[in-house]
C-alpha positions as CSV (number, residue, x, y, z in Angstrom):
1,X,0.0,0.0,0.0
2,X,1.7,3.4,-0.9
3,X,0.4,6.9,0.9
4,X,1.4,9.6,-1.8
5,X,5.0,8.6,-2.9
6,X,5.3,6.6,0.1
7,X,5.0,3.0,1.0
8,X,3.2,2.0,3.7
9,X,4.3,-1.8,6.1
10,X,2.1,-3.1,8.7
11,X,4.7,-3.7,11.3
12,X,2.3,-4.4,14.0
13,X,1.3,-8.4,15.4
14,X,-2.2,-10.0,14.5
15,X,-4.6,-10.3,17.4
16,X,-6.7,-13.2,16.8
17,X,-8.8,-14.9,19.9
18,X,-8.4,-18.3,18.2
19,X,-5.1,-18.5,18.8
20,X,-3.8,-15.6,20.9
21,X,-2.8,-16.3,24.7
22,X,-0.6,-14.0,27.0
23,X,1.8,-15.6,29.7
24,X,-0.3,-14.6,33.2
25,X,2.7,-14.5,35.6
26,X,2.4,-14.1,39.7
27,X,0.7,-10.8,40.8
28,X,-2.2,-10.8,38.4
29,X,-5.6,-10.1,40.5
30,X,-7.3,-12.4,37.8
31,X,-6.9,-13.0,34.0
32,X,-7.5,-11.5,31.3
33,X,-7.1,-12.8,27.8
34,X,-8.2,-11.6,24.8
35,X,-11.2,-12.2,23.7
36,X,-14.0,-11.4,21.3
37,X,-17.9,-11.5,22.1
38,X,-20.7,-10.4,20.1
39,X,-23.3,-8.4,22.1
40,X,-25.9,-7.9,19.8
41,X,-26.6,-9.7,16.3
42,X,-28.0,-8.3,12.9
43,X,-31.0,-10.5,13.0
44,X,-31.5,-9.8,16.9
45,X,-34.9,-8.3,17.7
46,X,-35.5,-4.5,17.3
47,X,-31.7,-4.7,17.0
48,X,-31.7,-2.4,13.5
49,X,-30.1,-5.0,11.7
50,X,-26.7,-4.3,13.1
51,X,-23.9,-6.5,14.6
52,X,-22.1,-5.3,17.6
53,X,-18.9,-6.9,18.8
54,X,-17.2,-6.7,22.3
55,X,-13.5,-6.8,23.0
56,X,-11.9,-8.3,26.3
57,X,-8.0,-7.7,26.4
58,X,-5.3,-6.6,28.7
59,X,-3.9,-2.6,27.1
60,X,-0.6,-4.8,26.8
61,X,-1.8,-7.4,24.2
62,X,-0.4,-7.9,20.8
63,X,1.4,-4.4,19.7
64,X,1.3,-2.1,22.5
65,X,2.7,1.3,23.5
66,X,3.8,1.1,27.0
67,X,4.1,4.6,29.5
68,X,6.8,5.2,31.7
69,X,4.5,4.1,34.5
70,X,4.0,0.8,33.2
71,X,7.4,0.2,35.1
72,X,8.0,3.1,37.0
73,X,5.8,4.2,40.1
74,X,4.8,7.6,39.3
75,X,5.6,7.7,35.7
76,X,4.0,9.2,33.0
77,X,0.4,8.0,31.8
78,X,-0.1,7.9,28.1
79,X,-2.3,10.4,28.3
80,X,0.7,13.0,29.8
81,X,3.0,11.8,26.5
82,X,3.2,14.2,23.4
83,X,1.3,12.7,20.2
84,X,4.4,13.5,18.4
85,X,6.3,10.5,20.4
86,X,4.0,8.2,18.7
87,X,4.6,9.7,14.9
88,X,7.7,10.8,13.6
89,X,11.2,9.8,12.4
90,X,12.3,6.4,12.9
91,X,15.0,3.8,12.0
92,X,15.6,-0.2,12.3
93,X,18.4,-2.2,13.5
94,X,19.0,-5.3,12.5
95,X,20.6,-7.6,15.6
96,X,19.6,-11.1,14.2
97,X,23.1,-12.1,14.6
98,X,21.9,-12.2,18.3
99,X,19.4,-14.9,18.3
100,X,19.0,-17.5,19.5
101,X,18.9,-15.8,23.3
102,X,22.2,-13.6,22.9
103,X,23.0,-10.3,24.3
104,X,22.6,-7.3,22.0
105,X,25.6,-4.8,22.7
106,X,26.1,-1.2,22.0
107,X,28.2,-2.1,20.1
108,X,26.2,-4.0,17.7
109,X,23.5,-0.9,17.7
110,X,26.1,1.3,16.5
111,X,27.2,-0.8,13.8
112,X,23.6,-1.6,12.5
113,X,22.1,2.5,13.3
114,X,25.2,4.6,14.5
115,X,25.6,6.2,11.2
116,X,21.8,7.2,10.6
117,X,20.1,7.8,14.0
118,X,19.2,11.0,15.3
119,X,18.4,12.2,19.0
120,X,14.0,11.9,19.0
121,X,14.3,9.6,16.5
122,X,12.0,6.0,17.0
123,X,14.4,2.8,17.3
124,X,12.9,-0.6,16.1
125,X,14.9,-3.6,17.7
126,X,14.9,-6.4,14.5
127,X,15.5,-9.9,15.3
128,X,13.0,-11.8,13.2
129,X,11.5,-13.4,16.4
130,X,8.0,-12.7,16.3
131,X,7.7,-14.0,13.0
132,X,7.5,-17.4,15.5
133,X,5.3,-16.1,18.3
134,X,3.7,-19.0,19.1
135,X,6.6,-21.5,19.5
136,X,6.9,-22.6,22.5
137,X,10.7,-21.5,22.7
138,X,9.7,-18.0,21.5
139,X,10.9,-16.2,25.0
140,X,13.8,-18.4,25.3
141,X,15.1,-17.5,21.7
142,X,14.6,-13.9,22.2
143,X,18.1,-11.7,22.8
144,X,18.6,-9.5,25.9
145,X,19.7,-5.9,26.1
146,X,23.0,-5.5,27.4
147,X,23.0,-2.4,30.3
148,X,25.5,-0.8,27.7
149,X,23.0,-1.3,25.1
150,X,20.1,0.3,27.4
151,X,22.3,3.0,28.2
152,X,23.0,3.6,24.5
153,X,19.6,4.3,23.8
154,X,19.1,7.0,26.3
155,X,22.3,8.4,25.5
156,X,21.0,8.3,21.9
157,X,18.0,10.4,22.9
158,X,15.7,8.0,21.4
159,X,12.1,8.5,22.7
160,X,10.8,5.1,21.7
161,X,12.2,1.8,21.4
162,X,10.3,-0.8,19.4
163,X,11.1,-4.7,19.7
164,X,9.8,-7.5,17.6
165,X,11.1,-10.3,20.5
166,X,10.3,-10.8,24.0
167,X,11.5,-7.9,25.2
168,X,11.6,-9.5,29.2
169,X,14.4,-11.7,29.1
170,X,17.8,-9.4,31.6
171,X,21.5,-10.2,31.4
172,X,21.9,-13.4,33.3
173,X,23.7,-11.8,36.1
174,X,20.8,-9.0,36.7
175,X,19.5,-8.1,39.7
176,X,16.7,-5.8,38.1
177,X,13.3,-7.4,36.7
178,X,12.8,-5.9,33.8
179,X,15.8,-3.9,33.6
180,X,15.5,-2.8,30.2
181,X,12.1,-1.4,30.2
182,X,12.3,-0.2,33.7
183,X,15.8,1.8,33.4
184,X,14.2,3.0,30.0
185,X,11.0,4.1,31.7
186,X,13.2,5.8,34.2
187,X,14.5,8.1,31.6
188,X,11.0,8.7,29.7
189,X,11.3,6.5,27.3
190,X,8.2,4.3,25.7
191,X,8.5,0.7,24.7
192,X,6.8,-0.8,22.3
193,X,6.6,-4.6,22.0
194,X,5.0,-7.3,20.1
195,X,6.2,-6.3,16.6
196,X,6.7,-8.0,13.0
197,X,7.5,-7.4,9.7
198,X,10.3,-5.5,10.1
199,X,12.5,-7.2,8.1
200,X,10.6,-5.4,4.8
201,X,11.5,-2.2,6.3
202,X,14.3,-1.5,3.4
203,X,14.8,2.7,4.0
204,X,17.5,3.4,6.3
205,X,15.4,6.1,7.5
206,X,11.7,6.3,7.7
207,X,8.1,7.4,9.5
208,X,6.6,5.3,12.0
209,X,3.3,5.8,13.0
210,X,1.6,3.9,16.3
211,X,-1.0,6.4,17.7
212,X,-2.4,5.1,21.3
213,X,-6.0,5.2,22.0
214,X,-6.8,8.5,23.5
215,X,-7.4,7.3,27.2
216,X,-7.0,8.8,30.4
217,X,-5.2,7.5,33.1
218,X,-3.5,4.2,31.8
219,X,-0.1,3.1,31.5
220,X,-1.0,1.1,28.2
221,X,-2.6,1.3,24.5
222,X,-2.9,-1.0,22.0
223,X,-1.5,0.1,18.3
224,X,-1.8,-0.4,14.8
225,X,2.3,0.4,13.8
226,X,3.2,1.3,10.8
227,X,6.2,2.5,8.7
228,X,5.7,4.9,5.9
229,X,8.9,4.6,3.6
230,X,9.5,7.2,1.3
């Protein structure tokens, strides 16, 4: 799909109820998977002849935006973010090199982004990971963030980092849960997880759009990412 002399990826995962499940780890006041129920049919009585669908989901399934308070007591809410965080200049860099479950260095962002990315640009995180979801070794596959790598990024002045793997998986010698998206939530950065297709991102440089739903006091939005290449 182009928009004017641009071309447009879907770079966000499919949410289907059929198949979609979310890990529901310790701490969880009850579950909440997502789900799909239809409310009112077209052929119900007096209904108009309209079909109405409900949506059960956590704001963190399939691609997500996540608010500094997501990690960090306090934080921002999404609501409290500028729109232009969501929209606006981004690059990709490709770390497949680091799978299967190997840790992604500065060094190896610099070599794949240092000579195009500018401070607010958006950084995607490629690994090709997602593109297996639902394998049971998807986590365990995933790469990790180095603390060098974390602190490249804020260094960097990126204000969004985008990841197409489990983004939860530490250095195994960490003594942080979460310490990438909680040290990046510290510094006002937003994560976005549960990506794909970002291996047909070919521009070096590019738009990303991945506009939140506009809702007041959460720490969460679902999105529908996508890069515009020009």
């Amino acid at each position: 799909m182009t928009l004017g002399n641009g071309r447009i990826i879907d770079i966000s995962l499919a949410l289907d109820a059929g198949n979609y499940r979310m890990h529901t780890p310790a701490g969880f006041a009850r579950d909440m998977q997502f789900a799909v129920e239809v409310l009112k049919e077209h052929d119900a009585p007096g209904g108009a002849g309209q079909i109405v669908r409900g949506v059960h989901m956590r704001l963190h399934a399939g691609s997500h935006v996540d608010a500094p308070e997501h990690m960090v007591k306090g934080g921002s809410q999404l609501h409290e973010l500028a729109l232009e965080t969501f929209a606006g200049a981004g690059v990709v860099a490709d770390l497949r090199h680091r799978v299967p479950g190997g840790g992604i260095t500065a060094a190896d962002l610099r070599a794949a982004v240092g000579t195009v990315i500018a401070r607010g640009d958006r950084l995607l995180l490629r690994t090709d990971c997602n593109k297996d979801y639902f394998a049971r070794d998807w986590a365990r596959r995933s790469p990790y963030l180095t603390r060098d790598a974390v602190q490249w990024c804020i260094d960097q002045g990126v204000v969004l980092v985008g990841f197409d793997f489990y983004h939860g998986n530490d250095e195994p010698d960490s003594n942080v849960v979460f310490y990438t998206s909680r040290t990046l939530g510290e510094h006002g950065i937003v994560t976005m997880p549960y990506l794909d297709n970002l291996d047909a991102i070919a521009a070096p440089r590019f738009t990303l759009i991945a506009l939140p739903l506009k809702m007041i006091g959460v720490e969460a939005s679902p999105v529908r990412a996508v890069v515009i290449e020009p």
